[in-house]
C-alpha positions in Angstrom: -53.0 65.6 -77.0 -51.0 64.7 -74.2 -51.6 62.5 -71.3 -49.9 61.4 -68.2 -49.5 57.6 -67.3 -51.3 56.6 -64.5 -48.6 53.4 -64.0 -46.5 53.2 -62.5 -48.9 54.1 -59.6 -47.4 57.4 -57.4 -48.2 57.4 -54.1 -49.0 61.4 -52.4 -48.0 62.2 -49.1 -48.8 65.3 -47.1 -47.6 66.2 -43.5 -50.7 63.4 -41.7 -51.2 61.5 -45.0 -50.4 59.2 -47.4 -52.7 58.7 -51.0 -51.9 55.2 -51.8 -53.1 52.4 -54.5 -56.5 50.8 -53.5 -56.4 47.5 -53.5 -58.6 44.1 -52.8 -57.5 44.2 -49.2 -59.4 47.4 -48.8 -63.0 45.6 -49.5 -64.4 46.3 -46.5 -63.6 49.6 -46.1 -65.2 50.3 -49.2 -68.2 48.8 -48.2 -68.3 50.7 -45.7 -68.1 53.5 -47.2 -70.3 52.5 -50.1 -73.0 51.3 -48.4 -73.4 53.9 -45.8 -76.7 56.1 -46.4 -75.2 58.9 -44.9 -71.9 59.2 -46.8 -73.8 58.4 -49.8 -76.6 60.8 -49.2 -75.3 63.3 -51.6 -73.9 60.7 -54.0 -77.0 59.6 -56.5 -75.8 56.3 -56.7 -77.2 53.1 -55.1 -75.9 52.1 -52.1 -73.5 48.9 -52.1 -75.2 46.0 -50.8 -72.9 43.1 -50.8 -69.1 42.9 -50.9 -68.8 41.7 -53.9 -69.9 44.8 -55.1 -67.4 46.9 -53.8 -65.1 44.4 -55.0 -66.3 45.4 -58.2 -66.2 48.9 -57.4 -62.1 48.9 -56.7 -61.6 46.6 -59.8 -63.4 49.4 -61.7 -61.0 51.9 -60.0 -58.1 49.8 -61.3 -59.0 49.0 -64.9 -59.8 53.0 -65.0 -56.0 53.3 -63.8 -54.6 51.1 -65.9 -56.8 52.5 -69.0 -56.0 55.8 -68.1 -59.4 57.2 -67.8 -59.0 57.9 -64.3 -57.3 57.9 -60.9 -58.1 57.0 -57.2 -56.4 57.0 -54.1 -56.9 55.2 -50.8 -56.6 58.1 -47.8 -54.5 56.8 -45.2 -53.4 58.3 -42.1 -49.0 58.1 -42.2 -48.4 55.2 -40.2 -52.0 53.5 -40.2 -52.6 51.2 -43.9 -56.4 51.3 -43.1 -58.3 53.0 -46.1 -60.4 56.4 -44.3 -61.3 57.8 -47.5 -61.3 57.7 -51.1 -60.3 60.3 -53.4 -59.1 61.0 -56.9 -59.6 62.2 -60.4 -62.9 60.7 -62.4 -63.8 61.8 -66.0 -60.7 63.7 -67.1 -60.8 65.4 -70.4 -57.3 65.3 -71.6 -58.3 67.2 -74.8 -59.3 70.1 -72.7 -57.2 69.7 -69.9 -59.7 69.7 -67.1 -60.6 67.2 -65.0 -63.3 66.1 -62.1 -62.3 65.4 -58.7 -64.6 63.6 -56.1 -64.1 62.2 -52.6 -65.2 60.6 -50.0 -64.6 59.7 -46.3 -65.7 57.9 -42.8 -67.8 59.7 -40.4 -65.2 59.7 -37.9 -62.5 61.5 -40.1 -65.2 64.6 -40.4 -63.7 68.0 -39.2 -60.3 67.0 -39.2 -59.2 68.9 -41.7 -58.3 65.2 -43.6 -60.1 66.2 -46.4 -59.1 69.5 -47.0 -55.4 67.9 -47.0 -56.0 65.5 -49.0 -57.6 67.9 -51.9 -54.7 70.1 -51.9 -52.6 66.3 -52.9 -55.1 65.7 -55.7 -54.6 69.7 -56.9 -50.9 69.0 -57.1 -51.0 66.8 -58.8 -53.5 67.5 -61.1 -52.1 70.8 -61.7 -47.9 69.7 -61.4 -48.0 66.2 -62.9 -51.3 65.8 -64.8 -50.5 69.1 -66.2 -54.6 70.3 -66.4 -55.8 74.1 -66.8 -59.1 73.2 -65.2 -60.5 71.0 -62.0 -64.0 70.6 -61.3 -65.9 69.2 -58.5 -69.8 68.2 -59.0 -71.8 68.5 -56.1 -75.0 68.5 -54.3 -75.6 72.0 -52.6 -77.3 70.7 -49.4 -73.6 69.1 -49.0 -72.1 72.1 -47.1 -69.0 69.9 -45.3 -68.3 69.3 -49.1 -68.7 73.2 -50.3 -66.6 74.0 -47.5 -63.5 71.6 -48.4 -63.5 73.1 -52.2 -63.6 77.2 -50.7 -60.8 76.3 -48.2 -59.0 75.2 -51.2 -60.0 78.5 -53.3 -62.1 76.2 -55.9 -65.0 79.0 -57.0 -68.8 78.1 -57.6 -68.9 78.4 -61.2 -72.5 77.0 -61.7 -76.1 76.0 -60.3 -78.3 73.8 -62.1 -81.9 73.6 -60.8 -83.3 70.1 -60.7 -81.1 68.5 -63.9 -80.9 65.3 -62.1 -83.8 62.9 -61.3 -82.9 60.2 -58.6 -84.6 57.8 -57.4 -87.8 59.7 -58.3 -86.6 63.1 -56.4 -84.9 65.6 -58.9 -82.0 67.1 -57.0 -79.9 70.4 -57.8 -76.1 70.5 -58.8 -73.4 73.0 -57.9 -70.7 73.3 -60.2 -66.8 74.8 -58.4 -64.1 75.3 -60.3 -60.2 75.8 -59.8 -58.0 77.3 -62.5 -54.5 76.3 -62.8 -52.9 80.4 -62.6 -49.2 78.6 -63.0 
């Protein structure tokens, strides 16, 4: 089985963006992400409450880096160092060659096509340098912006599971899309 390391840490650059290393500096942008109910909404995960928790949160993203289990990138705007987003590769199964991709993003960065941009980064490289057959991206269905992103980027809905995951005493639904690498 073989793997790609993650370190040296490669920046991604697109047209608008750069996908660079998250670091301690961005704390409070991850809070803010983190702790926002309405990013986090479709995310079953508790909401960040204190800083020091999304200071755990980025040293998780780097120990995952440097262990190789996983990648993330900060989404800046070219020209602008302030963290708008988070995106990257989570549970990658290098045995099978298929990866998950999440992401994530400030209000104010919605319909900008920012997203969309940076997924087709995280495809290229998942595809060109990781060298994966398969991504996936889990999400909730109500999460149309999200749906959306992964169509525009020709990921297909591969599978709907009825209430398989109980949060916070609400079972919730979880759409499945897909993208194989055709190279």
């Amino acid at each position: 089985m073989k793997t790609v390391s993650f370190l040296p840490f490669q920046n991604l650059e697109s047209e608008r963006l750069l996908l660079r290393q998250i670091t301690n500096d961005d704390i409070d942008e991850v809070f803010e992400l983190r702790s926002n109910p309405e990013i986090m909404k479709f995310v079953p995960r508790p909401l960040v409450t204190k800083k020091e928790e999304a200071l755990e949160h980025i040293k998780l993203i780097q120990s995952k880096i440097e262990e190789n289990e996983g990648i993330n990138w900060a989404i800046t705007i070219k020209g602008n160092p302030k963290l708008i987003g988070v995106i990257g590769h989570y549970k990658i199964s290098w045995e099978n060659l298929r990866s998950e991709i999440g992401y994530m993003i400030l209000p104010e960065y919605h319909g900008k096509g920012i997203t969309s941009e940076a997924v087709k980064l995280l495809i290229d490289y998942g595809f060109n340098t990781m060298k994966m057959h398969s991504l996936e991206a889990i999400i909730d269905p109500r999460n149309e912006a999200s749906a959306k992103v992964l169509e525009k980027n020709n990921f297909v809905l591969e599978a709907q599971f009825k209430e398989d995951t109980l949060w916070q005493g609400e079972w919730l639904d979880t759409n499945i899309y897909s993208l194989l690498n055709k190279n």
